[in-house]
C-alpha positions in Angstrom: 12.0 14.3 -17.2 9.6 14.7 -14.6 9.3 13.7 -11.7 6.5 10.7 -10.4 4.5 11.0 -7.4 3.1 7.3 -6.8 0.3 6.9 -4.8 -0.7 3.5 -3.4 -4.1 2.6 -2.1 -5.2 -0.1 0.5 -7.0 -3.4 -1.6 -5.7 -6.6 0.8 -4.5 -8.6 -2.0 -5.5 -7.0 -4.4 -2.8 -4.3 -3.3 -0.3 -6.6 -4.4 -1.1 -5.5 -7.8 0.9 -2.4 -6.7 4.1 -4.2 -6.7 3.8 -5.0 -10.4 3.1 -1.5 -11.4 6.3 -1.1 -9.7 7.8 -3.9 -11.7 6.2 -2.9 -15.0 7.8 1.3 -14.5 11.0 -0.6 -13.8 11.1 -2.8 -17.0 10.8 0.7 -18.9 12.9 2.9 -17.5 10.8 5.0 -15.8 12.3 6.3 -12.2 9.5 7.3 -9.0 10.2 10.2 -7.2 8.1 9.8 -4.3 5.8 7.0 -2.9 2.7 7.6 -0.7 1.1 4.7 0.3 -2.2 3.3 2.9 -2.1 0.1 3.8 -0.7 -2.8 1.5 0.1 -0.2 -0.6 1.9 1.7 2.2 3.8 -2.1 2.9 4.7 -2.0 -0.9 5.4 1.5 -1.8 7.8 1.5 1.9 10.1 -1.6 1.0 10.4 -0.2 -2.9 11.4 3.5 -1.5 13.3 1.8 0.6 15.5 0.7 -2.3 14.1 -2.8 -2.7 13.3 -4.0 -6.0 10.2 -5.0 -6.5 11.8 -8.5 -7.9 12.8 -9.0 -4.8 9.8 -7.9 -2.5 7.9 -10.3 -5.0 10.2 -13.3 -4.2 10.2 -12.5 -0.5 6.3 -12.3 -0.7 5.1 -15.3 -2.9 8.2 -17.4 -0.9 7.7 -16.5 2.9 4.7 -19.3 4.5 1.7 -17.4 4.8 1.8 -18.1 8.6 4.7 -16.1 8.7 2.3 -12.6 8.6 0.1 -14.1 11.0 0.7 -13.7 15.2 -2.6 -14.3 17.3 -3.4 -11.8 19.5 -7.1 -11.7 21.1 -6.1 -9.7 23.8 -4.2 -7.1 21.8 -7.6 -5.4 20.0 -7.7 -7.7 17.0 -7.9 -10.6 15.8 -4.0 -10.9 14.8 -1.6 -8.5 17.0 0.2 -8.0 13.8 3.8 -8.3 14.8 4.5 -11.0 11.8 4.3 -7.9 9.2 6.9 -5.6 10.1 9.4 -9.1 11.0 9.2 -9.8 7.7 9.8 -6.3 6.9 13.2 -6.1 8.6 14.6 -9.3 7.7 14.0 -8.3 4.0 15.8 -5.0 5.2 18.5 -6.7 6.8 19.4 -8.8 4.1 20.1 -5.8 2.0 21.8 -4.4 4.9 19.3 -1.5 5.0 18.0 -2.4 8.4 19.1 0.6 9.7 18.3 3.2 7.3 15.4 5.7 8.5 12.5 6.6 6.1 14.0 10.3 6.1 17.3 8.9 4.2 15.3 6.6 1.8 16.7 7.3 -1.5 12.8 7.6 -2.9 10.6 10.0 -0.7 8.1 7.9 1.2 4.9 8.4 3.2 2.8 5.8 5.1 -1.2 6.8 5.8 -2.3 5.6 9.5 -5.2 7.1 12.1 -5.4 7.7 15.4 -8.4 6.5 17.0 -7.7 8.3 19.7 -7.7 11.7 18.4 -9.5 10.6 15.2 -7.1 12.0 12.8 -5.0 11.4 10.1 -1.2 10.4 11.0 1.4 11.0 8.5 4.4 8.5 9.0 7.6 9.4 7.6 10.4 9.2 9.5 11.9 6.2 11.7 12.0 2.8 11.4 10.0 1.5 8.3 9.1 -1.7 10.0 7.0 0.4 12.7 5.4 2.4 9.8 3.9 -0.3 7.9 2.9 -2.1 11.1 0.8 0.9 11.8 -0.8 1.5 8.2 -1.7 -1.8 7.4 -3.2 -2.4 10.8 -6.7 -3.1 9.6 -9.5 -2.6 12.2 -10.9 -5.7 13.8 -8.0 -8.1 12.0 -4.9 -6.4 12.8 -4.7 -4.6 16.5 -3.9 -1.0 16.5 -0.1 -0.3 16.9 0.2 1.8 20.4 2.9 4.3 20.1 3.8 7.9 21.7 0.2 8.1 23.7 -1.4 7.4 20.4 -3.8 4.4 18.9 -2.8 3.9 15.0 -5.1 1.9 12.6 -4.6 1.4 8.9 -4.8 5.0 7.4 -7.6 3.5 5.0 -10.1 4.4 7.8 -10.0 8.5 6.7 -7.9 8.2 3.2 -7.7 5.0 1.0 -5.9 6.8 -1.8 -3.9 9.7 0.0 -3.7 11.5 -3.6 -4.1 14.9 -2.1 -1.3 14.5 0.1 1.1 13.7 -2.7 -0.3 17.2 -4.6 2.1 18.4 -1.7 5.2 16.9 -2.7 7.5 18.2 -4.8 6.6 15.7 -8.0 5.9 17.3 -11.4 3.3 14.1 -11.6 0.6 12.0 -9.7 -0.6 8.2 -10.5 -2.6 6.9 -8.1 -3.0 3.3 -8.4 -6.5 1.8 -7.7 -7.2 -1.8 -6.8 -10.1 -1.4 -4.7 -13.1 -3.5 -6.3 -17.0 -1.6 -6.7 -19.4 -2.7 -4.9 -20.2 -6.8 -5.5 -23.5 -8.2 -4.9 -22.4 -11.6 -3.9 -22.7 -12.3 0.1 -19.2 -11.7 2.3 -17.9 -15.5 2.9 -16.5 -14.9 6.3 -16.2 -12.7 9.0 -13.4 -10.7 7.8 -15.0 -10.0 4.6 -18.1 -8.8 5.9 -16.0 -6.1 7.8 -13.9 -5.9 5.0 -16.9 -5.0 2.7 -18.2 -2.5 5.2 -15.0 -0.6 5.5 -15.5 -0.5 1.3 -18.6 1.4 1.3 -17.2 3.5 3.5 -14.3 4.9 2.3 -16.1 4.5 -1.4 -16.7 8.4 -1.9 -13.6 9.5 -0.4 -11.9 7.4 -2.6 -13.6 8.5 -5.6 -13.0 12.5 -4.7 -9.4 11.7 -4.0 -8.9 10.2 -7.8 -9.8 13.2 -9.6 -7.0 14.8 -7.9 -4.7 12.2 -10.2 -2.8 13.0 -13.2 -3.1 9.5 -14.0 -5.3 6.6 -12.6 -3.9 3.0 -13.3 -6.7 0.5 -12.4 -5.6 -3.4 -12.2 -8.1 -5.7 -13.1 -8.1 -7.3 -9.8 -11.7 -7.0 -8.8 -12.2 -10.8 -9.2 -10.2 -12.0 -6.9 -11.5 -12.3 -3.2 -9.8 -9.5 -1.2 -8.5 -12.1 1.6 -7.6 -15.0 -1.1 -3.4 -15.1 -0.8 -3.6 -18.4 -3.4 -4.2 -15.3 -6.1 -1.3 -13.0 -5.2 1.1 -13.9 -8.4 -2.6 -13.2 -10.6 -2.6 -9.6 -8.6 0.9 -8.7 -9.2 0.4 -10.0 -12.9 -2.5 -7.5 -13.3 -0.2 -4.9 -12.2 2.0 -5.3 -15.0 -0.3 -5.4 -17.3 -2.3 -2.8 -16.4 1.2 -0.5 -16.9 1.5 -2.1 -20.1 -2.0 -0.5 -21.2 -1.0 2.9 -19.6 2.9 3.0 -20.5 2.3 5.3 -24.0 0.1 7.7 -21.8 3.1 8.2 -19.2 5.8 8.4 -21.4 3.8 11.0 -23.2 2.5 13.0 -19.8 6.3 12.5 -18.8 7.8 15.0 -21.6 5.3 17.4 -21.7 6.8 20.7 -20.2 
């Protein structure tokens, strides 16, 4: 068979529709080789290469208090210093004893997308601690502060490459899916603060996005593009749409997958 390249984009929320993509490959059978992942996808696709199933990242998602993820931290470049993420991170780790187990020796290959703002580049993270990783990708500008490690500033890697496709044509995987839960452009106004920032970062990272998909084997879109991108009531609806949306694909893969 050969082998999947999964590529994971950044969506808030919506990105948990990523996590039932996952679920809806495993219900059939059908094994990923390599995960790489910006933002919530980066959080997703990291705990699942990790060896998680994605039965049990859902549980520890749609059980932990939302408050849980959330650590105020004006003084720290953002709105939220964003130490709650990779806490919950590890102690999903540590109770499959996997704490200590680098992102080199991951039994899946995994890569998280950040930027340095210092250097304004792209930063590839994928070796260490996972917890640190996903701290740093899903650090999203103005909400989450930047993660300050080794003499560098690290933002979510959405800033430069929503959908990293590109960097998974570099991987040894016979086949790329990129998954896309980012929602086109709406008309209605932003609600809050974070959304209009939110939105803004959309429209920027819009054409970049839509180069990077053509670079896909396979696009999987969940229809997620209703739900507000900050609205955690609609998470189970997100990771629903993910399973769905494999179900509508799985005839295409299965056929892509046994082509020589």
């Amino acid at each position: 068979m050969r082998k999947i390249g999964l590529v994971l984009g950044g969506g808030a929320v919506r990105g948990l529709a990523h996590l039932g993509v996952l679920k809806g490959l495993e219900k059939h059978g059908i094994p990923v080789a390599g995960i790489i992942g910006t933002s919530m996808g980066g959080a997703i696709g990291g705990l699942y290469a990790a060896g998680i199933s994605a039965d049990d990242i859902e549980r520890m998602l749609l059980g932990t208090p939302k408050y849980r993820f959330i650590d105020l931290g004006l003084r720290q470049r953002g709105l939220l210093a964003g130490k709650g993420i990779p806490q919950a991170v590890n102690r999903l780790l540590e109770q499959h004893n996997k704490a200590d187990l680098p992102i080199e020796q991951f039994p899946i290959r995994f890569k998280a997308i950040a930027v340095d703002l210092m250097e304004g580049k792209q930063v590839i993270l994928d070796r260490g601690d996972l917890g640190t990783a996903l701290r740093a990708t899903t650090a999203f500008p103005g909400v989450f502060a930047p993660l300050m490690i080794d003499g560098r500033m690290l933002v979510d890697g959405g800033v430069l490459n929503n959908l990293p496709v590109q960097e998974m044509r570099n991987e040894p995987v016979d086949f790329v899916i990129a998954v896309d839960v980012a929602r086109e452009h709406e008309k209605r106004p932003p609600r809050s603060m974070i959304e209009v920032v939110y939105r803004s970062y959309s429209l920027m990272t819009a054409e970049r996005k839509h180069s990077s998909l053509h670079l896909a084997d396979l696009v999987i879109r969940p229809e997620v593009g209703q739900y507000a991108a900050f609205d955690f009531t609609k998470a189970a609806e997100c990771i629903e749409a993910g399973e769905t949306a494999v179900e509508q694909s799985i005839e295409r893969i299965r056929t892509r997958l046994l082509e020589e």
